[in-house]
C-alpha positions as CSV (number, residue, x, y, z in Angstrom):
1,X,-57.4,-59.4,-5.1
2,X,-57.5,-59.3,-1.0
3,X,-54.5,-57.4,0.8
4,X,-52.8,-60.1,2.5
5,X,-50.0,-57.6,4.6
6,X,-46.7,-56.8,4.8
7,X,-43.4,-59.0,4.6
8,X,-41.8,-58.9,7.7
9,X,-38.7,-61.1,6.8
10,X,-37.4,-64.1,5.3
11,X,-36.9,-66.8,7.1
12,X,-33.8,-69.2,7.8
13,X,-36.0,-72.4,5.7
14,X,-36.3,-69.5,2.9
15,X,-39.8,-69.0,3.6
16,X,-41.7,-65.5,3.5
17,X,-43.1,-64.6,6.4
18,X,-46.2,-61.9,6.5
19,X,-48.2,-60.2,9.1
20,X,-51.9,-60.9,7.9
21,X,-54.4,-57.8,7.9
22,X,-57.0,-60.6,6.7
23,X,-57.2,-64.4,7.5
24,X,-56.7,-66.5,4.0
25,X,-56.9,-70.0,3.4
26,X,-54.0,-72.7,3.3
27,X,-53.1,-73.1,-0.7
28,X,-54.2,-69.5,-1.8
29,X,-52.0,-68.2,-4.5
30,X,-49.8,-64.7,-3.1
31,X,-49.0,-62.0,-5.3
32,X,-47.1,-58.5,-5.3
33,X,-49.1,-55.5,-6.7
34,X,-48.2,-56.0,-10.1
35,X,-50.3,-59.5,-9.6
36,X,-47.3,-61.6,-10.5
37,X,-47.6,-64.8,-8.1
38,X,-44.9,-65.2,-5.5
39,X,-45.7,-68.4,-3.7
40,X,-48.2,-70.3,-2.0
41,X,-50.2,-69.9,1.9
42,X,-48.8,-73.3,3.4
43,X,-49.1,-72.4,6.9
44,X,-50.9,-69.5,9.3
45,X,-50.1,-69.3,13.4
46,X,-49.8,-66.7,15.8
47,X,-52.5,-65.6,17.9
48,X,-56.1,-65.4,16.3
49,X,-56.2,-61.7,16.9
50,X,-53.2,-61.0,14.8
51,X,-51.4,-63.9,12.9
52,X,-48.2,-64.3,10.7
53,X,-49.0,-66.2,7.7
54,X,-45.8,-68.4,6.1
55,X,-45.4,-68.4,2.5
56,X,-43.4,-70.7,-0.1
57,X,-42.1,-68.4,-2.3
58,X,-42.0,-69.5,-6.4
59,X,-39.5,-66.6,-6.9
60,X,-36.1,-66.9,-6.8
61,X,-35.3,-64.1,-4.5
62,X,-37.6,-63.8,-2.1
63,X,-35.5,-60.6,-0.5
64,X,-36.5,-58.5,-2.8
65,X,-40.3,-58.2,-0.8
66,X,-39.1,-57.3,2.4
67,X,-41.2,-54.8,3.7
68,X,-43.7,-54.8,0.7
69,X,-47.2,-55.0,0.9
70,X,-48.2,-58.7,-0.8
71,X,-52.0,-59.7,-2.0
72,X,-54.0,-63.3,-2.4
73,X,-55.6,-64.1,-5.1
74,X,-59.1,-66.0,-3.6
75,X,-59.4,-70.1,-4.4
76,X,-62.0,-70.7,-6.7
77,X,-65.2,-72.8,-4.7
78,X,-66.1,-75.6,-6.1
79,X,-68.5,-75.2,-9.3
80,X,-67.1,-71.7,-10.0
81,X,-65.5,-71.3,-13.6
């Protein structure tokens, strides 16, 4: 488990939008601290030095995170079990 950041807001699309301490990868799974997964990494802009990371939440309401610090669960590479 990798700290992702902290959820900045929700946005008008419903999407959860973080500001990334560390740079994932499209498709990683997110999850609060408790590991249950919240959504998916589906897009990552901003400027290099400090980027926002957009996430589609698999929760109903996405709210409840504001201001909470949210985690990624690494993709397996390929061959890995």
């Amino acid at each position: 488990m990798i700290r992702l950041g902290r959820v900045l807001h929700i946005s008008p699309n419903r999407n959860i939008i973080v500001k990334a301490e560390n740079l994932p990868r499209l498709g990683e799974t997110v999850v609060d601290e408790n590991l249950k997964p919240i959504g998916e990494i589906f897009d990552i802009f901003g400027p290099v030095s400090s980027p926002y990371v957009a996430v589609k939440p698999k929760i109903s309401k996405p709210e409840s995170l504001m201001d909470r610090m949210v985690y990624i669960l690494p993709l397996k590479k390929k061959g890995e079990k």
